[in-house]
C-alpha positions in Angstrom: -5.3 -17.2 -6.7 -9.2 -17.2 -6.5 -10.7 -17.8 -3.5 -14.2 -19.3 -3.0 -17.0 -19.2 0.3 -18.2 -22.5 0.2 -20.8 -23.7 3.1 -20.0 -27.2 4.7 -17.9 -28.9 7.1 -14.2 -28.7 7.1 -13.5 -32.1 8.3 -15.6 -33.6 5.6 -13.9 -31.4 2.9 -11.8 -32.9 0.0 -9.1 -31.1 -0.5 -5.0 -31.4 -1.2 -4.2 -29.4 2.3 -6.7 -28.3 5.2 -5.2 -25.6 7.1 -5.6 -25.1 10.4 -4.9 -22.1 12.7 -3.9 -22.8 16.2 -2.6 -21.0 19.3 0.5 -21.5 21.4 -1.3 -21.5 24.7 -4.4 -23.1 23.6 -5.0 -25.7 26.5 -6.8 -28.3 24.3 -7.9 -28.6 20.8 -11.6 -27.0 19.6 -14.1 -26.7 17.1 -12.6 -28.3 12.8 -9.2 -28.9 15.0 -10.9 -31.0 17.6 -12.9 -33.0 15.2 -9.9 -33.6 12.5 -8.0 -34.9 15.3 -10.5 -37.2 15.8 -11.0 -38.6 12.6 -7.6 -38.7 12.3 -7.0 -41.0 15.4 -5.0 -38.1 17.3 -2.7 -36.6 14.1 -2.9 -33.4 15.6 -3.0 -34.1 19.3 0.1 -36.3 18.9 2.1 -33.6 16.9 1.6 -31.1 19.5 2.0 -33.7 22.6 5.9 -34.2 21.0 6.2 -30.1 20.2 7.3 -30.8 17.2 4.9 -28.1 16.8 4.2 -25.4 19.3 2.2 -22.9 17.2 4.7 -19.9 18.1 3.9 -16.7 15.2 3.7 -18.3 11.6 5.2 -21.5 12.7 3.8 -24.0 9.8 4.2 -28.2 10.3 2.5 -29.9 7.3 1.4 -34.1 8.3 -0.1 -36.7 5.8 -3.6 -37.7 6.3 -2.6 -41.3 5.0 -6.8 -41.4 3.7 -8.1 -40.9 7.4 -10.0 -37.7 6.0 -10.5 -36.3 2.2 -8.1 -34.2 2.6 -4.6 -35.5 1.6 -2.7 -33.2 4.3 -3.2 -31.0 7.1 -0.9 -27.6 7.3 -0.7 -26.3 11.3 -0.1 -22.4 10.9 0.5 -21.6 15.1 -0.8 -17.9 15.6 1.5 -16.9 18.9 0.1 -16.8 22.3 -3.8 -15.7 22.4 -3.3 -12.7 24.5 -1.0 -11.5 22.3 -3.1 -11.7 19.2 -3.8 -9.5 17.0 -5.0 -9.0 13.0 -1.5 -8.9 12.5 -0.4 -12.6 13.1 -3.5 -13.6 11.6 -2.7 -12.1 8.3 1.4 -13.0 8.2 0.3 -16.2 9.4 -1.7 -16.9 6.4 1.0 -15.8 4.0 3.1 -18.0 5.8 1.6 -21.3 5.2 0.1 -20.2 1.9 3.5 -19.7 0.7 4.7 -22.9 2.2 2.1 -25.1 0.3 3.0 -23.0 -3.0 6.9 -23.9 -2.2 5.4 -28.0 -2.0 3.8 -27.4 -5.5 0.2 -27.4 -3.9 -2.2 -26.2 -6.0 -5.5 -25.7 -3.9 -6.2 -25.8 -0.1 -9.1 -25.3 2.4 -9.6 -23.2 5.3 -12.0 -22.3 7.8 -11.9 -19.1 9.9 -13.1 -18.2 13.5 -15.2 -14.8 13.0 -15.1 -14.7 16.4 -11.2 -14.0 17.2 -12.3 -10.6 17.3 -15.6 -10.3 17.9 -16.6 -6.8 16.9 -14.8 -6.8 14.0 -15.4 -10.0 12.3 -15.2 -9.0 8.6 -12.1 -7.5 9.3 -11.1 -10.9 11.0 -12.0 -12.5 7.5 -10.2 -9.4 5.8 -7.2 -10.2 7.4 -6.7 -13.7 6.2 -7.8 -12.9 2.4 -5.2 -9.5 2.5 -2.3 -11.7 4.0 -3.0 -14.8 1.4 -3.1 -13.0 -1.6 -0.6 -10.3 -0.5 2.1 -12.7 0.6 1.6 -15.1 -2.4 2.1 -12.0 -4.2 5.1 -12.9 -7.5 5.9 -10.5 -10.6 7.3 -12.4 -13.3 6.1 -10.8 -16.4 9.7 -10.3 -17.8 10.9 -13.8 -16.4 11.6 -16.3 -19.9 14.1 -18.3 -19.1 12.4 -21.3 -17.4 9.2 -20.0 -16.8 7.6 -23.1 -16.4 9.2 -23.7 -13.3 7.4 -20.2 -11.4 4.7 -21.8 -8.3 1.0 -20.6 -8.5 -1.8 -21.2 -5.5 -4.7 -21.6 -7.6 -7.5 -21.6 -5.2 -8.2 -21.1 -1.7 -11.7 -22.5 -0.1 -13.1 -21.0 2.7 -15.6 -23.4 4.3 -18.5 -21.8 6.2 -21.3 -22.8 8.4 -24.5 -21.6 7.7 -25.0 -19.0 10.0 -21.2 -17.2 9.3 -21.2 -18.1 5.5 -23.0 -14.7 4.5 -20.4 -12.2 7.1 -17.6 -14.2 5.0 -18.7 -14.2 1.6 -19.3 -10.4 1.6 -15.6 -9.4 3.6 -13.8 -12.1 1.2 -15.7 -10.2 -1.9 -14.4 -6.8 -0.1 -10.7 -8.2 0.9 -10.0 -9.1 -2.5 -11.2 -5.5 -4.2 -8.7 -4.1 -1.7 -5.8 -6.6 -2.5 -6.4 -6.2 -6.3 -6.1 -2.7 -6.1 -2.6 -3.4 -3.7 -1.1 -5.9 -6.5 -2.0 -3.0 -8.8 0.1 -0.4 -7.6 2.5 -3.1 -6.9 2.7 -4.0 -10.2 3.2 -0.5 -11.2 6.5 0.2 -8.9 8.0 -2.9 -10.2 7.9 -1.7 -13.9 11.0 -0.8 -15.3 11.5 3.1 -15.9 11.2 2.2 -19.9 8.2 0.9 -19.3 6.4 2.6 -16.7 7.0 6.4 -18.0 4.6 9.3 -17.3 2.5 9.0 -20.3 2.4 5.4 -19.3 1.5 5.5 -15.9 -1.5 8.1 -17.0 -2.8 5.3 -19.3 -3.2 3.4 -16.6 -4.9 5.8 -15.0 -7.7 5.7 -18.0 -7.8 2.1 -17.2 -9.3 2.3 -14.1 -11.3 4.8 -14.5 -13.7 2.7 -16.7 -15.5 2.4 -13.5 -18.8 3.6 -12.2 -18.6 7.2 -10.7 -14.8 7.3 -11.6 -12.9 9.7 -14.1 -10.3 10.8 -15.6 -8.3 13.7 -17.0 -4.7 14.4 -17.7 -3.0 17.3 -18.2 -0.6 17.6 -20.8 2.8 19.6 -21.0 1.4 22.3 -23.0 -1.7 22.8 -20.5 0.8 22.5 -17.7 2.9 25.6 -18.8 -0.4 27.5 -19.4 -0.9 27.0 -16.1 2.5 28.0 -14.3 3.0 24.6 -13.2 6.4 25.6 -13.3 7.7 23.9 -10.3 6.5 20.2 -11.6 7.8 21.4 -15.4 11.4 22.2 -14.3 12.0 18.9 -12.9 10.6 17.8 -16.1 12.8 19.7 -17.8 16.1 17.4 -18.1 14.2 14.2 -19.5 12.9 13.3 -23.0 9.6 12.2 -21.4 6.9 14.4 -21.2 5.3 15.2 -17.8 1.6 14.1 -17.3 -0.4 15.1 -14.1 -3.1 12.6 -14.0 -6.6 13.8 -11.9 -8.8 10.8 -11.1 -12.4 11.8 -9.9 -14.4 9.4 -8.3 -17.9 11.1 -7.2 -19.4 8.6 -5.0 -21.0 11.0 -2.6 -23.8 14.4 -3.0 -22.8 16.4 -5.8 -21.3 19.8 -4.1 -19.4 17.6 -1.3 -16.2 18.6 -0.9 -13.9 16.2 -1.9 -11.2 14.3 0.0 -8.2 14.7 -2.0 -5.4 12.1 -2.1 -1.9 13.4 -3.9 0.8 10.7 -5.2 4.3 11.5 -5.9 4.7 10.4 -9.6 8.6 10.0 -10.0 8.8 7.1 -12.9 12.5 7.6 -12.4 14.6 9.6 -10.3 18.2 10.2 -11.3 18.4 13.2 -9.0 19.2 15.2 -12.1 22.1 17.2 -12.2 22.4 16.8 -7.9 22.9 13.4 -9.5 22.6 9.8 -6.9 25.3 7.5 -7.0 25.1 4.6 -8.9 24.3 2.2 -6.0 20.7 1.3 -6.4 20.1 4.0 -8.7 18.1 1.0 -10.3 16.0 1.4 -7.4 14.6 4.9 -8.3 12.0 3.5 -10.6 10.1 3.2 -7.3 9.9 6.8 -6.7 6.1 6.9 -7.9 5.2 4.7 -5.2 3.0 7.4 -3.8 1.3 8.4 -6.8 0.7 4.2 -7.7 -0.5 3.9 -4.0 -3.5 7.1 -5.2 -4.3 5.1 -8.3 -4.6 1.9 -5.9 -6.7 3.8 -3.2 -9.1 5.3 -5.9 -9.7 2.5 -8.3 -10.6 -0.1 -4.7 -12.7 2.9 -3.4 -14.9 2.6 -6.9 -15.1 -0.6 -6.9 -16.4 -0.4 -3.1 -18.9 2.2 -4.5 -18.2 4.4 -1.0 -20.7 7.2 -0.4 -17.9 10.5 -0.4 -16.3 12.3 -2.9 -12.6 11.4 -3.4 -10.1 13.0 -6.0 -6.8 11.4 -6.8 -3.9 13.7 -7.7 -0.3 12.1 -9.7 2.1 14.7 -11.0 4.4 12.5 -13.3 7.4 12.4 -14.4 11.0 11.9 -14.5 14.0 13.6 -12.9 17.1 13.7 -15.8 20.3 15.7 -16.2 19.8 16.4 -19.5 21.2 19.8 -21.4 17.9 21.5 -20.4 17.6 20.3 -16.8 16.6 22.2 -13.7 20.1 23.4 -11.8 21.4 24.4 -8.5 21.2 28.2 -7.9 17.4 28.2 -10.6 14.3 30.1 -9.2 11.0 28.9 -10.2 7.7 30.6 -10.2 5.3 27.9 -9.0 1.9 27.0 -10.1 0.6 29.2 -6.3 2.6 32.3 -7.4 5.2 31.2 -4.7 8.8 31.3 -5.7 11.6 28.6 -4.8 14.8 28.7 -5.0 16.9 25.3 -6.2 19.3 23.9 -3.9 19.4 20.6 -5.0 17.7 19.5 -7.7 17.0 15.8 -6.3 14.9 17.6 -3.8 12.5 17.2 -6.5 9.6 15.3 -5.0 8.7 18.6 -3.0 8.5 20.7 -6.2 6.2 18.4 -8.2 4.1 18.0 -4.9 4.4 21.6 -4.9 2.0 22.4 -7.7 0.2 19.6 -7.2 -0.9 20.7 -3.5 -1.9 23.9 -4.6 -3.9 22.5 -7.2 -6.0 20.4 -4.7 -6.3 23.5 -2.3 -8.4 25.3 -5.7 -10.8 21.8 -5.3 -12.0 22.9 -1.5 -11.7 19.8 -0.5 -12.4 18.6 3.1 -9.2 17.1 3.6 -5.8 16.9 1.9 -3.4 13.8 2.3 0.1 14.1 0.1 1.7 10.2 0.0 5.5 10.3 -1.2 9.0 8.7 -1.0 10.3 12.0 -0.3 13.2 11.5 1.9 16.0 9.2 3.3 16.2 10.8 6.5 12.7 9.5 6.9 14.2 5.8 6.6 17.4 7.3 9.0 14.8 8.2 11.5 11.7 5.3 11.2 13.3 2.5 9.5 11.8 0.4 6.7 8.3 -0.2 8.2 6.9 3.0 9.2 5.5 5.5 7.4 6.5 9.5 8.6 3.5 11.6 9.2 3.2 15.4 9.5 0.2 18.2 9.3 -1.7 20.6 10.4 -4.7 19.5 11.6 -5.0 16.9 14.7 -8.5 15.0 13.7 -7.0 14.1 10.3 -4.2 12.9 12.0 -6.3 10.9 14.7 -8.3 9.2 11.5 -5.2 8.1 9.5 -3.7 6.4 12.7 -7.1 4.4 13.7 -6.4 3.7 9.5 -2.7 2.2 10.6 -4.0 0.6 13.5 -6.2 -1.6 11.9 -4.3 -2.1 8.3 -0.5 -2.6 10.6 0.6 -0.3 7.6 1.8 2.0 11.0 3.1 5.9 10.7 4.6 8.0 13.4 3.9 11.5 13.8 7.0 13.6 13.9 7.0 17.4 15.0 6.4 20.5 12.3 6.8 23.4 14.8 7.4 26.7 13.8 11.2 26.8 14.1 11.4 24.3 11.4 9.9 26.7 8.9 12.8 29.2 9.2 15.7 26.3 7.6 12.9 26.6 4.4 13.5 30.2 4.1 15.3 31.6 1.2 17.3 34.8 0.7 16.5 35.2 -2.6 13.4 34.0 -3.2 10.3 32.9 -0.9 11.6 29.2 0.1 14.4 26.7 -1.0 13.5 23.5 -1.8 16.4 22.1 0.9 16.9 23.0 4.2 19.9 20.4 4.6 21.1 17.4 6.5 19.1 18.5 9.6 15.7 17.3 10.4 15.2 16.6 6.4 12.2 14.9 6.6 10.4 17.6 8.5 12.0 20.6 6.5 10.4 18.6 3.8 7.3 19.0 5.3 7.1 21.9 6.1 7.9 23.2 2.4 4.9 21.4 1.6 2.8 23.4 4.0 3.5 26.5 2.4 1.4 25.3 -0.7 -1.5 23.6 0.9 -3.8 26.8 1.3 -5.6 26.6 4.9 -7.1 23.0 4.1 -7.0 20.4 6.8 -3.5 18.5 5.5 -0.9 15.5 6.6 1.8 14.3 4.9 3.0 10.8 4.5 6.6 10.0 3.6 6.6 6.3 2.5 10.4 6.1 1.8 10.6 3.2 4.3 8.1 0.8 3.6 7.3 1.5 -0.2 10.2 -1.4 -1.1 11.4 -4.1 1.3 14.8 -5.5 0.7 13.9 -8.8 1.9 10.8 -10.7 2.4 8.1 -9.9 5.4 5.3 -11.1 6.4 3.0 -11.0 3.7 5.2 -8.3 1.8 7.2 -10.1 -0.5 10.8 -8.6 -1.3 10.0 -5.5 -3.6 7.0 -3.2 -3.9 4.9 -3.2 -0.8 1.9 -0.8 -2.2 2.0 0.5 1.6 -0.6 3.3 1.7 -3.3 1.6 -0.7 -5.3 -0.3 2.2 -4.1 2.9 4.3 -6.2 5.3 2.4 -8.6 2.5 1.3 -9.4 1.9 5.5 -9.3 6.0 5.9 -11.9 6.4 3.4 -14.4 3.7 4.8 -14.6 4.8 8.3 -14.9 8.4 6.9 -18.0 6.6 4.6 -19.3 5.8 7.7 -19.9 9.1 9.1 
């Protein structure tokens, strides 16, 4: 959907929907509600007076115009009590009624929106309503033939402004939608099929994006891989046809020795669990086992296109994980790409080993900060449900920055513990860890493998095996890939920009 800043008056704007945000406690009509009701001889006024509407969260009552205005219709989108607001409702809410119209066939709409809801944040007021409009109209349909014709597009969105807001809009919409487009991206790139979204696929993609300014490039193939001792990402790799790619994006928007933030993506294209194989239930799901490394490739190609002043580099070991007659087995040692040895426990504990390598990798960068992003673990989804992301590390003012990030994106984490006891479940008696300490506390054991190959780097770890898919629709999250973690890392980096 594009959407355009126009400057003018909402009352007087043709159009085939206005939309209009309202509160549940509001104790009259204001501002383009107040004057539409006028024009309209009371429409509005009349609808609420019979609370047929009530404006509770995402509540949506569409009424006919019948030619009082240029608009054809008004859509009512109610936003919850005004106490209780937050960027939240604003952005579901938008999703809501945009999806509505789309359901009615509607084609365009316009919109105005109150900067001032929040007052010292009103781009990210604006942000809010672009991110849950185009997020929540979100559809993938490339491999839908059979009555295609029938699929609903919103073609245009137009947000009018007044003179003196139009300028605050037009630059957050141009922002909002760089951010969004790099969410549909990695969206688009957990929804591929495992045939078509293999490692050698997904680091084309990389190359893609990294046609932009300040942004590069490299992969390493198998052969460079196994001249490093990336042995720990190679024996996953080893029981699938596909050959393993780790893709390194560079995006050098800050002084030339900075030290690099560095973001690292779990690149699963498919995870069978090898010969530790999953049951067949939603196997078909395990195509979404990159979602981490996806979300990376989201984060860096919206951070290039925002031209931020830091230095970021974007880390996506790839591959698959297949019980082929070469695979990886319970009871195998591997030398990892730190020197470190592990021995396998089970070999769909394979997200740790690529990340593994890939860790101590970024810890050869000196980077300023490390941040790992992965659909590591069920017990993660046991423990936090499907809308909260895990977190673990080992520094406290990393921490502190990625939940201001969650605060203000709603893409929430939880900090669980990573004490010093948990380390011992890790240790092996054959070689120096196992890549499985068991049933208990599996997300944290997880973690705390990983902290073994991070070097002495400020680090967290975010286990995404909640929100990366939703098996049913949400707000503005339609049933499937969420891209969690893009706007995450995208919000991260910009207060971090900042400073």
């Amino acid at each position: 959907m594009n959407i355009f800043v126009k400057k003018g008056v909402l009352a007087d704007t043709e159009s085939q929907a206005i939309i209009l945000t309202l509160f549940e406690d509001g104790k009259k009509l204001t501002e383009n509600a107040l004057e539409i009701d006028k024009k309209t001889g009371g429409l509005i006024s009349e609808l609420i007076k019979s609370r047929d509407f009530e404006a509770k969260p995402s509540q949506i009552s569409v009424i006919y115009t019948g030619g009082k205005i240029r608009a054809k219709r008004l859509a009512l989108v109610g936003l919850g009590k005004q106490k209780e607001f937050n960027l939240e409702k604003l952005r579901a809410a938008f999703a809501a009624v945009l999806r509505h119209l789309r359901d009615m066939n509607i084609k365009e709409a316009a919109t105005s929106i109150n900067i001032n809801l929040v007052p010292d944040k009103k781009d990210r007021v604006v942000q809010a309503a672009v991110e849950g409009s185009l997020l929540g109209l979100y559809q993938y349909t490339p491999y839908k033939t059979v009555c295609r014709e029938d699929i609903k597009e919103m073609e245009e969105l137009n947000i009018i402004a007044g003179k003196n807001d139009f300028t605050v809009i037009e630059s957050a919409v141009k922002k909002a939608k760089i951010i969004t487009d790099a969410v549909c991206f990695a969206r688009d790139l957990i929804w591929a099929p495992g045939n078509e979204m293999t490692p050698s696929i997904m680091a084309l993609k990389a190359r893609e994006i990294a046609g932009r300014k300040n942004l590069s490039c490299k992969i390493l193939d198998k052969n460079k891989m196994k001249e490093m001792g990336m042995n720990a990402l190679l024996g996953v790799a080893s029981g699938s046809n596909e050959e393993p790619k780790f893709i390194i994006l560079e995006y050098t928007g800050g002084k030339k020795n900075e030290a690099p933030v560095v973001l690292v993506g779990k690149g699963l294209t498919f995870d069978s669990g090898g010969i530790s194989i999953k049951p067949a239930d939603k196997m078909d799901e395990m195509k979404t086992d990159m979602s981490g490394g996806a979300a990376v490739m989201g984060a860096v190609m919206a951070i290039a296109d925002l031209q931020l002043g830091l230095n970021v580099t974007g880390l996506i070991p790839a591959t698959e994980n297949m019980p082929g007659g070469s695979a990886l087995k319970p009871g195998d040692i591997l030398k990892s790409y730190s020197g470190k040895t592990i021995e396998i426990l089970n070999t769909d504990a394979e997200g740790r080993l690529i990340l593994a390598d890939a860790l101590a990798y970024a810890s050869e960068l000196k980077p300023e900060a490390v941040i790992d992003v992965a659909t590591l673990t069920g017990a993660c989804v046991v423990a936090l449900g499907d809308d909260v992301t895990g977190m673990l590390g080992t520094d406290e003012k990393l921490k502190k920055e990625i939940e201001k990030a969650a605060a203000d994106t709603g893409e929430l984490v939880w900090e669980l513990p990573l004490w010093e006891s948990y380390h011992e479940l890790i240790k092996s008696d054959i070689a120096d860890y196992k890549n499985s300490g068991g049933r208990v506390a599996g997300t944290i054991t997880a973690a705390a493998f990983l902290s073994k190959f991070n070097g002495d780097y400020p680090w967290v770890h975010l286990d995404i095996a909640g929100p990366a898919w939703a098996g049913k629709d949400k707000a503005y999250i339609p049933k499937g890939a969420s891209g969690v973690a893009v706007r995450l890392f995208v919000e991260f980096l910009r207060n971090r920009a900042k400073k």
